[in-house]
C-alpha positions as CSV (number, residue, x, y, z in Angstrom):
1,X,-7.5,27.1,3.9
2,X,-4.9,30.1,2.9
3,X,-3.5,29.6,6.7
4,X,-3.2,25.9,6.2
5,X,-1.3,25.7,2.9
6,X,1.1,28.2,4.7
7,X,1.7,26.2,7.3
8,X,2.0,23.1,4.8
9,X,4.4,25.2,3.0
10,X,6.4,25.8,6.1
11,X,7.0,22.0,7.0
12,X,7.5,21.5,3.3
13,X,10.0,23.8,3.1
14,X,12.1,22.2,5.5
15,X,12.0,18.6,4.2
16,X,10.3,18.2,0.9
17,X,10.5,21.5,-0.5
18,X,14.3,22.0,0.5
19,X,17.7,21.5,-1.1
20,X,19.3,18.7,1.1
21,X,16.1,16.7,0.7
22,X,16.8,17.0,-3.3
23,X,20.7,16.0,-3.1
24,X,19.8,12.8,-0.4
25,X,17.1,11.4,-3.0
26,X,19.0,12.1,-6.0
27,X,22.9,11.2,-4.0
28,X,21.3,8.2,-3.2
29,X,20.5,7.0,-6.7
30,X,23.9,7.9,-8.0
31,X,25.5,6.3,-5.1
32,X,23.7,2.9,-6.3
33,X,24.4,4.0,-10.1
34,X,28.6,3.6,-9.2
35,X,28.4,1.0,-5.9
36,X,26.4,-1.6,-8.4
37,X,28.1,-0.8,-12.0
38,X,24.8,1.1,-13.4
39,X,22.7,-2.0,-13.3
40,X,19.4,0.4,-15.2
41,X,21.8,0.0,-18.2
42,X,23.4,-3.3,-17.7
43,X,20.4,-5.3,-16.9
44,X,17.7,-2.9,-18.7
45,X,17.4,-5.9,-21.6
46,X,17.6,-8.7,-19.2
47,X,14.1,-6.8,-17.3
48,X,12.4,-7.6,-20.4
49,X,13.0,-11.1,-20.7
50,X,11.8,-11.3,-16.9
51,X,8.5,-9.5,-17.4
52,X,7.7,-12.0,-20.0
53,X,7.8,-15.0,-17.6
54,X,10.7,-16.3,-19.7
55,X,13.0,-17.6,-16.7
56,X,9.3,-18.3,-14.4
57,X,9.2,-21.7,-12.2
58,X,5.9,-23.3,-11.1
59,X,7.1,-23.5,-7.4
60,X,7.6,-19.8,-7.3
61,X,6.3,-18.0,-4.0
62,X,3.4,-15.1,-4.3
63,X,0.2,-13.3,-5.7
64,X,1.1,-11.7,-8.5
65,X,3.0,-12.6,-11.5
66,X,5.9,-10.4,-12.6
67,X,3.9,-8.3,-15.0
68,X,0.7,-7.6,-12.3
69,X,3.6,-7.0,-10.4
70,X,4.6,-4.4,-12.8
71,X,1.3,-2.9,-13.9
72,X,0.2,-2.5,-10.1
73,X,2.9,-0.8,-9.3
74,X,3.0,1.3,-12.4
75,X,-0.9,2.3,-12.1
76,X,0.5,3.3,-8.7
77,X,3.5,5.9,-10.2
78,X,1.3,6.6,-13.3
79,X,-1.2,9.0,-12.6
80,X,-2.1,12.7,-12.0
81,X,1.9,13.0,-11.7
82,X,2.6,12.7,-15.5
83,X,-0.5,14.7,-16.5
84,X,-0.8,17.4,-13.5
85,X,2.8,17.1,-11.7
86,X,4.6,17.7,-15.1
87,X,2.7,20.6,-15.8
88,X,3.1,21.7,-12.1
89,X,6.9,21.5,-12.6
90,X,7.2,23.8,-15.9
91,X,4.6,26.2,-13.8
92,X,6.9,26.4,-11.3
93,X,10.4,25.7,-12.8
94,X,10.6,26.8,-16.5
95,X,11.1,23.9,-19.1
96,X,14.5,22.8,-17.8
97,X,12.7,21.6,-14.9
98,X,11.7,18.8,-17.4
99,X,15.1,17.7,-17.7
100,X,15.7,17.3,-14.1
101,X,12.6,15.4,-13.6
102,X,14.4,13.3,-16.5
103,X,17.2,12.9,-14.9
104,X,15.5,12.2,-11.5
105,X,14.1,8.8,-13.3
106,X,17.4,8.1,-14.6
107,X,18.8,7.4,-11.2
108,X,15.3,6.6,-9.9
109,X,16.0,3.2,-12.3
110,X,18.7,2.1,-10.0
111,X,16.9,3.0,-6.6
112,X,13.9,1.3,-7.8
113,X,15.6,-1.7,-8.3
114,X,17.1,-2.1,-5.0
115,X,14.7,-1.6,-2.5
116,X,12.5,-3.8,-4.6
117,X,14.9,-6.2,-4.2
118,X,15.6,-6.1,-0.5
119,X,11.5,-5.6,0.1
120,X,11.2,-9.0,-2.1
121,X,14.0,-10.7,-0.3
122,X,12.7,-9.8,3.5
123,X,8.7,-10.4,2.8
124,X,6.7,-12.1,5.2
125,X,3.7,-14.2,4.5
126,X,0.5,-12.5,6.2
127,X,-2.1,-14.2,9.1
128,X,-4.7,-14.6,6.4
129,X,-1.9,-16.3,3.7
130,X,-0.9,-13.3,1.1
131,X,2.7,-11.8,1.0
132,X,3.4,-8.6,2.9
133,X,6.4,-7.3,2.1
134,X,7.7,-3.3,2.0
135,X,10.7,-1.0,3.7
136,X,9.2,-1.7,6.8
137,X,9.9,-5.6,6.7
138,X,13.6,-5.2,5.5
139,X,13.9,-2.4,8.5
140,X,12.4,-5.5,11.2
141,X,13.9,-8.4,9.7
142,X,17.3,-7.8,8.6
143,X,18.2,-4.0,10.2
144,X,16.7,-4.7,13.3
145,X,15.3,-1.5,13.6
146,X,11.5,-1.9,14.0
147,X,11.1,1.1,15.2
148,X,12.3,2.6,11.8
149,X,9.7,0.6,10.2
150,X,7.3,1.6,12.8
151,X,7.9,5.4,11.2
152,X,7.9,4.1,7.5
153,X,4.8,2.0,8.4
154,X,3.1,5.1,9.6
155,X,4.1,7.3,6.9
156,X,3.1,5.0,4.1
157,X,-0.3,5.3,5.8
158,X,-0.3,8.7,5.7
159,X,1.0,8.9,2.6
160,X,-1.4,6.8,0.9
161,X,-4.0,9.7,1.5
162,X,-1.1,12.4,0.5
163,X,-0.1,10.8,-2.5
164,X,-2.4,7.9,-3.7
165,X,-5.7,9.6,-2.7
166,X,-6.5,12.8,-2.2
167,X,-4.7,14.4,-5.0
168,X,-6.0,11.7,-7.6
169,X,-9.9,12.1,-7.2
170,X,-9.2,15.5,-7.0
171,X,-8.1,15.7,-10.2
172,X,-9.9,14.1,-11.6
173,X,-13.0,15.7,-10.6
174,X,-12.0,19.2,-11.8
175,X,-11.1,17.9,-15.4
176,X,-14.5,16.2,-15.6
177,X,-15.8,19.1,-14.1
178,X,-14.1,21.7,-16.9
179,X,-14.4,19.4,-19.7
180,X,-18.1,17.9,-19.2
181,X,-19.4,20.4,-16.5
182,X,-20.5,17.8,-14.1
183,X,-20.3,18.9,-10.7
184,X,-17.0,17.7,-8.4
185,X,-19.3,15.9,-5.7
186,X,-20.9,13.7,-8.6
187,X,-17.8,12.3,-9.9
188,X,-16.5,12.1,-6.5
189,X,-19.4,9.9,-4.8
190,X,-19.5,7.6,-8.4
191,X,-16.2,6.8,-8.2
192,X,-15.7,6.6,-4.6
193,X,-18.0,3.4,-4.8
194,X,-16.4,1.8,-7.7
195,X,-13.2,2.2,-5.4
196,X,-14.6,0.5,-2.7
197,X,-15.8,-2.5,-4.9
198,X,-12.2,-3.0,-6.3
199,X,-10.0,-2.8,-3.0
200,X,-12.5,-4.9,-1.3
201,X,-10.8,-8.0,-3.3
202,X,-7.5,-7.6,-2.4
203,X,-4.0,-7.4,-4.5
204,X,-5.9,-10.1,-6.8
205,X,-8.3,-8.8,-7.9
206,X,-6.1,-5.2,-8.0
207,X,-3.5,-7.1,-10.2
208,X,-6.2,-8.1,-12.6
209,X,-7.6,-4.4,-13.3
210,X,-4.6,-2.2,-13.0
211,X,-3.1,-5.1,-15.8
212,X,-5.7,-4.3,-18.4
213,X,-6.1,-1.3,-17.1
214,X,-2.4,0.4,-17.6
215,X,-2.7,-0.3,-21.6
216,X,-5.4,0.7,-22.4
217,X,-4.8,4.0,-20.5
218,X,-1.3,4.1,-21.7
219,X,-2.7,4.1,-25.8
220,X,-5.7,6.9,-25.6
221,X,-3.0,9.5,-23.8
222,X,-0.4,9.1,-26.4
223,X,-2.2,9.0,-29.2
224,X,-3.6,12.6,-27.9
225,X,0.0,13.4,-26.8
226,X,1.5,12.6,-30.4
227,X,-1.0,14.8,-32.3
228,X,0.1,17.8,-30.4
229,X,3.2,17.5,-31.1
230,X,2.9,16.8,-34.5
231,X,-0.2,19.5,-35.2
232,X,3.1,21.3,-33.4
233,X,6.0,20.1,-35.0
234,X,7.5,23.8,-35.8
235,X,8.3,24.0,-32.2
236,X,9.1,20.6,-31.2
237,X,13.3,21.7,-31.6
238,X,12.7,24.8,-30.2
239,X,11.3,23.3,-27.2
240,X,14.3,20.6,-27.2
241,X,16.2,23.4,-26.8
242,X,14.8,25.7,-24.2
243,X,14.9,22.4,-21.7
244,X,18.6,22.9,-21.8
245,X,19.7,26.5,-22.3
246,X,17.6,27.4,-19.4
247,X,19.7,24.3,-17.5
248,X,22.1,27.3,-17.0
249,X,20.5,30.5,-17.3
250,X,17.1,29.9,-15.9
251,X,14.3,30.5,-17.4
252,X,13.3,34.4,-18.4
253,X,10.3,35.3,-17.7
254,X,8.0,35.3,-21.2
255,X,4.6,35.5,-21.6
256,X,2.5,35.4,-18.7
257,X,5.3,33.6,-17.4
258,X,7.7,35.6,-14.3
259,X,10.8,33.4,-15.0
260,X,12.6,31.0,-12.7
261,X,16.1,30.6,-11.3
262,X,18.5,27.8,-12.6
263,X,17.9,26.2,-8.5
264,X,14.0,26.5,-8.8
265,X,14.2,24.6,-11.5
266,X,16.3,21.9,-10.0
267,X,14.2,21.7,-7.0
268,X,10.9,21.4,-8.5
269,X,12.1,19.5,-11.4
270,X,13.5,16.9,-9.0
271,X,10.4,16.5,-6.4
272,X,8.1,16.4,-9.4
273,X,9.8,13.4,-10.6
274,X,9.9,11.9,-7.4
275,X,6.3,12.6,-7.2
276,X,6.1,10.9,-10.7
277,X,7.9,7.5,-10.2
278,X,8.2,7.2,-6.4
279,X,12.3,6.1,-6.8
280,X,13.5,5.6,-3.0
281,X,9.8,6.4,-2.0
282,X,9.8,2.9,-0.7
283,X,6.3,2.6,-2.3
284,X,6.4,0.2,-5.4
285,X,8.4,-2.2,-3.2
286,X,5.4,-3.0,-1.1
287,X,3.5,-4.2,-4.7
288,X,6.1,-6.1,-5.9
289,X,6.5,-7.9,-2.8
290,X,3.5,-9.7,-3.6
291,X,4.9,-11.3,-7.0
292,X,5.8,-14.6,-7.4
293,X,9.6,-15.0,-7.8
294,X,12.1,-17.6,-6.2
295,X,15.2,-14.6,-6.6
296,X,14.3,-11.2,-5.4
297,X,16.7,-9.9,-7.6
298,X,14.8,-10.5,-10.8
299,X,11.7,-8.9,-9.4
300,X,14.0,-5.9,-8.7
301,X,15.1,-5.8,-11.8
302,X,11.1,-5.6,-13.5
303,X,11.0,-2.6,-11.2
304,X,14.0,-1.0,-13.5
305,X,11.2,-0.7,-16.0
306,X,8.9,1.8,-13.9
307,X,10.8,5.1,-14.3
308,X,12.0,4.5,-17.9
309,X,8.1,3.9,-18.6
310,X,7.0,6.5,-16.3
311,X,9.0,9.4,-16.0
312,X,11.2,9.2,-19.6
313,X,8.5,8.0,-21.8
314,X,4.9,9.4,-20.1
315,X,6.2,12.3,-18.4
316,X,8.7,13.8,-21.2
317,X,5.9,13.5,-24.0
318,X,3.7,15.4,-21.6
319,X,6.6,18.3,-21.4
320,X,6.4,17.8,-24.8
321,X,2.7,18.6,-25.5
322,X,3.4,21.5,-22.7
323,X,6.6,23.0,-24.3
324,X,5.3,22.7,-28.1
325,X,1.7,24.2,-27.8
326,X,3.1,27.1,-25.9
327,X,0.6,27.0,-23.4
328,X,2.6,27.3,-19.8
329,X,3.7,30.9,-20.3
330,X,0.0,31.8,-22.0
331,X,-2.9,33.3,-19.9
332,X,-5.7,31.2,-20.2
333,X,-9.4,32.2,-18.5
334,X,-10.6,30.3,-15.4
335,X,-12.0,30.7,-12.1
336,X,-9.5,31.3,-9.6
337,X,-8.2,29.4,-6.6
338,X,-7.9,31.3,-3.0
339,X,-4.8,29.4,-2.2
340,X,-3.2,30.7,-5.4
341,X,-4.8,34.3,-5.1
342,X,-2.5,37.3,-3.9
343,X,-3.6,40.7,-3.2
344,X,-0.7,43.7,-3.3
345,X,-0.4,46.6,-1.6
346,X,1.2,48.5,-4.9
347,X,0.6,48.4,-8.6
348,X,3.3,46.4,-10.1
349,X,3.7,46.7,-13.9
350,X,4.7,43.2,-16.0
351,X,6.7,45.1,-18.3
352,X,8.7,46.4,-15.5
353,X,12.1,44.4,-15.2
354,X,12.8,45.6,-11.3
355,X,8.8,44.5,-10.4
356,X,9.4,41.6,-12.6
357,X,12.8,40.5,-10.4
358,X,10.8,41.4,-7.0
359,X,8.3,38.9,-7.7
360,X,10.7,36.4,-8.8
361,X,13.1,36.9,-5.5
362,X,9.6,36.2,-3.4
363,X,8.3,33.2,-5.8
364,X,11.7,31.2,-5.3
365,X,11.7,32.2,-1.4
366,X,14.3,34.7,-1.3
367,X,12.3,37.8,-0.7
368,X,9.1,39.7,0.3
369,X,6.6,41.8,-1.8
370,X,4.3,44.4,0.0
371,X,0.7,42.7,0.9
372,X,-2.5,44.5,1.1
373,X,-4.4,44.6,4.3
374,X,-7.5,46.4,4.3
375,X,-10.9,46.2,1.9
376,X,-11.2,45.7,-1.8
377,X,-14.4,47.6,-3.7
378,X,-16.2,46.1,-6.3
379,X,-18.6,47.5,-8.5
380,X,-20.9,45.2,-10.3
381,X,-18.2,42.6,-10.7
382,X,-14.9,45.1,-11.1
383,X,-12.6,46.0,-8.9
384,X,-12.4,49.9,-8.0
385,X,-8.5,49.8,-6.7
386,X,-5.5,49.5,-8.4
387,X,-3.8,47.1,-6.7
388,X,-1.9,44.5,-8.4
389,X,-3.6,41.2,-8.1
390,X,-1.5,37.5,-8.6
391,X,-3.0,34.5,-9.2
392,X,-0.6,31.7,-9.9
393,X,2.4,33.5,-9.9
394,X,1.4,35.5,-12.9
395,X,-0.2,39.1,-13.2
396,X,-4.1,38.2,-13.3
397,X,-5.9,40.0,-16.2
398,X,-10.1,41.0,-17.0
399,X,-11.0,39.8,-13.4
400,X,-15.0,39.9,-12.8
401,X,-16.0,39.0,-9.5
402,X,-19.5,37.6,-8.8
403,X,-21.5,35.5,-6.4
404,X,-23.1,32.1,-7.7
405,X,-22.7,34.3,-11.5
406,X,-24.1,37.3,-10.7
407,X,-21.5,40.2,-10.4
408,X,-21.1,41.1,-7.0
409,X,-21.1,44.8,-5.2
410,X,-19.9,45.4,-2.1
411,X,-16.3,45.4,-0.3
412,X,-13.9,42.2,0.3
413,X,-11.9,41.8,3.3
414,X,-8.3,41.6,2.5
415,X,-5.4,40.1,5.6
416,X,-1.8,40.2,4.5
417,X,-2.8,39.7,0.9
418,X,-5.1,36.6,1.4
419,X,-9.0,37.7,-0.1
420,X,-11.4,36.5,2.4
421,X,-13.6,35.4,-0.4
422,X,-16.8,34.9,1.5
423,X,-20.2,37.3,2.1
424,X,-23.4,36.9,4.1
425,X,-22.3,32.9,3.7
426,X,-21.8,32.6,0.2
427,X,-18.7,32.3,-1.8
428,X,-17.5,35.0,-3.4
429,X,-15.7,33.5,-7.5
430,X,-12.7,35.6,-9.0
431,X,-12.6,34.8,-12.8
432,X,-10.2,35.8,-15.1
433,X,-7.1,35.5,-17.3
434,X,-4.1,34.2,-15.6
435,X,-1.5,31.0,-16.2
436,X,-2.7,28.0,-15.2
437,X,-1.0,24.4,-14.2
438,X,-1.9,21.1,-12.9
439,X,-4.7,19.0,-14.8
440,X,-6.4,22.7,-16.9
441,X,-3.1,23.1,-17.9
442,X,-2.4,19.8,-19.9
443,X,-5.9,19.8,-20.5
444,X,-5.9,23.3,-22.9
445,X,-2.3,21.6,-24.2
446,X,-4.3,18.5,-25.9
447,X,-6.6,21.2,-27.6
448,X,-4.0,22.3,-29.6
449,X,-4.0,19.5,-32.2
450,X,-6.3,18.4,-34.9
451,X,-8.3,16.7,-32.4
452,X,-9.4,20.2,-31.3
453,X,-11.8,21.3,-28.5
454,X,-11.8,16.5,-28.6
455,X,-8.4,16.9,-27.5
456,X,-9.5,17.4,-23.6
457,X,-12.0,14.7,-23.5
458,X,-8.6,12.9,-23.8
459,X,-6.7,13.9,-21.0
460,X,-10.1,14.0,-19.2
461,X,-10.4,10.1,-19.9
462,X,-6.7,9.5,-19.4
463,X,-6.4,11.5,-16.0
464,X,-9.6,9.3,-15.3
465,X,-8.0,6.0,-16.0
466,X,-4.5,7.2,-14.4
467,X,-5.7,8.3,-11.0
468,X,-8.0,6.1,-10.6
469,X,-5.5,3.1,-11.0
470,X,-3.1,5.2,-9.1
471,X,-5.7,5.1,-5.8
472,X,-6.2,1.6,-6.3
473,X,-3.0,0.7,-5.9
474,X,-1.9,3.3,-3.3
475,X,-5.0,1.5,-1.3
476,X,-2.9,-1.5,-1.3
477,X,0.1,-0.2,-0.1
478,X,-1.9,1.8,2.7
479,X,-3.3,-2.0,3.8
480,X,-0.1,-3.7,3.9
481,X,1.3,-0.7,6.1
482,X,-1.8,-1.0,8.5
483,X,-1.0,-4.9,8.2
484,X,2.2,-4.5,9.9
485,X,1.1,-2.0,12.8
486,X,-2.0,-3.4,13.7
487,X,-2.7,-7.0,12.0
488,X,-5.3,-8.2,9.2
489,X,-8.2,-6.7,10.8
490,X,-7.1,-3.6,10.9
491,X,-7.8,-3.7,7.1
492,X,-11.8,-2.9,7.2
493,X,-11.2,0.1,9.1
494,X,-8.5,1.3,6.7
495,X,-10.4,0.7,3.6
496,X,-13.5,2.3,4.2
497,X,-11.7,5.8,5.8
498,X,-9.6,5.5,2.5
499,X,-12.9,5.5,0.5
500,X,-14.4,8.3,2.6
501,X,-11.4,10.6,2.1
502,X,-11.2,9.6,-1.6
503,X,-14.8,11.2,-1.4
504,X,-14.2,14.2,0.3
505,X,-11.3,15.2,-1.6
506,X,-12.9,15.6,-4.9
507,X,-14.2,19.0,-3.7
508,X,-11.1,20.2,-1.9
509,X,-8.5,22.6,-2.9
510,X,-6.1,22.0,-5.5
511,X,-2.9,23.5,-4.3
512,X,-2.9,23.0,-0.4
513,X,-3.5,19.1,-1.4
514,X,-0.3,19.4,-3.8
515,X,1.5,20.5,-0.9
516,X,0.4,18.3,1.5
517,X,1.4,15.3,-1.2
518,X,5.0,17.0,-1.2
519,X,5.3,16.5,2.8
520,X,3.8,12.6,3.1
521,X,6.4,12.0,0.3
522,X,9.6,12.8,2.4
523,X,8.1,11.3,5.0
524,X,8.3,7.9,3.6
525,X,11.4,8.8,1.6
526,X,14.1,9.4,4.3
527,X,13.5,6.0,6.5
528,X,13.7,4.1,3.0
529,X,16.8,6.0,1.7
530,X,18.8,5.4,5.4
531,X,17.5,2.1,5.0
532,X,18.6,0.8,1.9
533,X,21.8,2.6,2.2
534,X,22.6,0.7,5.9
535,X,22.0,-2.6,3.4
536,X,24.2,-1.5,0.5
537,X,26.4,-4.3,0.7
538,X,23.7,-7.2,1.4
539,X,22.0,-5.6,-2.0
540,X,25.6,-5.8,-3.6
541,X,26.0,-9.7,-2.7
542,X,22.3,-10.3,-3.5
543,X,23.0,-9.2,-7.1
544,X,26.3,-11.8,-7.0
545,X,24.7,-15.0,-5.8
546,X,21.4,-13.8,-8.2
547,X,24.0,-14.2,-11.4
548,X,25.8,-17.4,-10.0
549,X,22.2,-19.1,-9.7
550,X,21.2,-17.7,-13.5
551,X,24.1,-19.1,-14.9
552,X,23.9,-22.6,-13.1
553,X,20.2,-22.6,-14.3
554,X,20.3,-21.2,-17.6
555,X,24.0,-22.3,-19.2
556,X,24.7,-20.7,-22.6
């Protein structure tokens, strides 16, 4: 698994992971932001009064109405990415990575709301009667270019598993798993079938769960979320300010925490917030294809909504909770993960600035650290060496290794720094005191309220309801792209894989399923960036003939 997330990491690195990827996705948005007058603050009022069903006519074209529109797309951006991928980005990138994640969704309001509108405006009507609609029909229909939606269609596929799937059950399988102990392949197999009963109805009967879903979900998390940072409210402006001093400085490293450079920051910061809200993903396009709407510029202009709800509301109280309890740059015990688990050759002291800055140069790719090759003694549970042992990227403290809880003697095989944790056929645990991120992470956040050791039954029933709307939808998105390659009955075949995999990845690890998520997200992104770009000025006359229409119909 250690080889794989390497190689995952390589091809991440060079897409994904990697600065021009960063500047296209967020050059893109700002591009929109001048070329159509900042239309996420222009028309952010106006979004409102369409969600409503105020300017609604009964001839109107589709499955959905504006709001299912709205909450199936949303259920499909909210999810482990405002609970886990926040906490992921201050792991990685300090709390000014918060800011650009913010600032990611700012411009994400503008992308959003054209390729929804040039999805909405190219749809097609399906063989068995619903809308299909998505990059890919744009890319055929008005680009020519189907074999540019061939690629998008393919990726969206893919990415459905990536992004929708794999990391959601798996998230949600270890917080039930920390916070009610009930084992990963349980939780995965129940709701595996309950997946499989919604998606088998279609975007209707999708529309009518993720609608009463999404508020229901959207109260219990804040009401957690606001009594941390209340029970907290000493460091709420400190934390306000840290997200911006380290904007220039980086972030030192305090705590358990190594520090991170002012360009890590950026980096993560901005894929997180991709992750979070899926701006120029080419994603929520394919859901609100299905509404009912006779201008697709006021169904773009609902999907203005989705970042500001998303990524400024969810996601920044989340950094909140993170920032104010103090708990990303604490040590925190837990079992370990092999694909975050490092072995070194040398002892390497945290209090030591020069080993502190050689771990730092390696974390944010510019540098190497010496890894141990060779054997690792144990002792009834405790290792015999002195070598320095990381697990995610912090010094790991009080380890105690042991075999199915009894502490285990005998020697572990160490290649290039990777642990092969495995004797006579049995998994060998590390446990410990090291940082944590992801789901733990905002899970030991909502424990620091008056709520308690309550608080992470909270994030555990929130990450439930999140994720588990977020594969619903994603399943949707992943059938419409299967639509357009292969026809309705491709569908079946789609569906019950999806399920399967949805299954399987509730027992998987953690970070090599992060980083395949980073990779199927570029995937689909370039294709829909070039795409709505090569349409810049259809999307800019769209937008005119949408106001001359309002006017004529609604005269003040």
């Amino acid at each position: 698994m250690q080889k794989l997330n390497e190689f995952f990491l390589l091809i991440d690195g060079y897409i994904g992971g990697s600065a021009w990827f960063v500047y296209a996705l967020i050059g893109t948005g700002l591009f929109f932001t001048i070329y159509l007058k900042f239309p996420q603050i222009r028309y952010f009022k106006h979004a409102f009064k369409i969600v409503t069903g105020k300017f609604d006519k009964k001839d109107d074209v589709g499955d959905t109405s504006h709001f299912q529109a709205l909450t199936t797309a949303l259920s499909g951006t909210v999810g482990t990415g405002n609970i886990a991928g926040v906490a992921f980005a201050i792991h990685l990138g300090g709390p000014a990575a918060l800011f650009w994640m913010l600032v990611t969704a700012m411009v994400g309001m503008t992308t959003k709301f054209v390729e929804v509108t040039l999805s909405h405006k190219y749809r097609e009507i399906a063989d068995d009667g619903t809308v299909s609609g998505g990059p890919m029909y744009y890319m055929k229909n008005k680009l020519n270019m189907k074999w540019l939606a061939v690629i998008f269609a393919i990726a969206t596929v893919v990415s459905s598993f990536g992004t929708g799937n794999l990391p959601q059950i798996n998230s949600i399988s270890h917080a039930i798993n920390a916070t009610f102990g009930i084992p990963n392949m349980i939780t995965g197999a129940v709701l595996a079938v309950l997946l499989a009963f919604v998606i088998i109805g279609g975007i209707k009967r999708i529309a009518k769960v993720t609608s009463r879903l999404i508020p229901i979900m959207a109260f219990i998390y804040l009401i957690g979320a606001f009594a941390v940072i209340l029970t907290n409210y000493e460091n709420i402006i400190p934390s306000f300010v840290s997200i911006f001093t380290d904007l220039f400085s980086g972030t030192a490293a305090t705590g358990g925490f190594l520090g991170a450079t002012v360009a890590f920051a950026f980096n993560r910061g901005v894929n997180r917030g991709l992750y979070s809200n899926e701006a120029g993903q080419g994603s929520a396009p394919i859901a609100h294809a299905a509404a009912k709407a006779h201008e697709p510029v006021s169904e773009g202009m609902v999907a203005i909504l989705e970042p500001f709800i998303d990524t400024i509301v969810i996601c920044f109280i989340t950094g909140l909770v993170l920032l104010s309890s103090g708990v990303w740059s604490e040590k925190h015990e837990n079992t370990f993960q092999s694909t975050d688990l490092i072995v070194l050759t040398d002892h390497f002291d945290e209090a030591d600035k020069e080993d502190i800055e050689t771990l730092n140069s390696y974390f944010a790719r510019k540098g190497s650290i010496p890894m141990f090759t060779g054997e690792l003694q144990v002792l009834e549970g405790e290792l015999q060496s002195g070598n320095s042992i990381l697990h995610a990227r912090s010094f790991a403290e009080n380890i105690e290794v042991a075999i199915n809880g009894t502490p285990f003697t005998g020697n572990i095989v160490v290649n290039n720094g990777v642990a092969l944790l495995e004797y006579e056929g049995q998994t060998i645990e590390f446990k410990g005191e090291s940082l944590l991120h992801s789901a733990p992470l905002t899970t030991v956040a909502f424990t620091r309220s008056f709520f308690g050791e309550w608080g992470k039954y909270i994030v555990s029933i929130g990450l439930l309801l999140f994720a588990f709307s977020t594969a619903i939808s994603w399943s949707y998105y992943g059938d419409r792209a299967m639509t357009f390659l292969l026809g309705t009955k491709s569908v079946v075949y789609y569906r019950v894989v999806y399920v399967v995999g949805f299954f399987v990845a509730s027992f998987m690890d953690t970070t090599i399923i992060w980083t395949f998520a980073g990779i199927t997200i570029a995937m689909m992104t370039l294709p829909n960036l070039f795409g709505i770009l090569m349409l810049r000025k259809d999307m800019k006359q769209t937008v005119k003939d949408y106001w001359v229409s309002f006017k004529k119909d609604n005269p003040e």
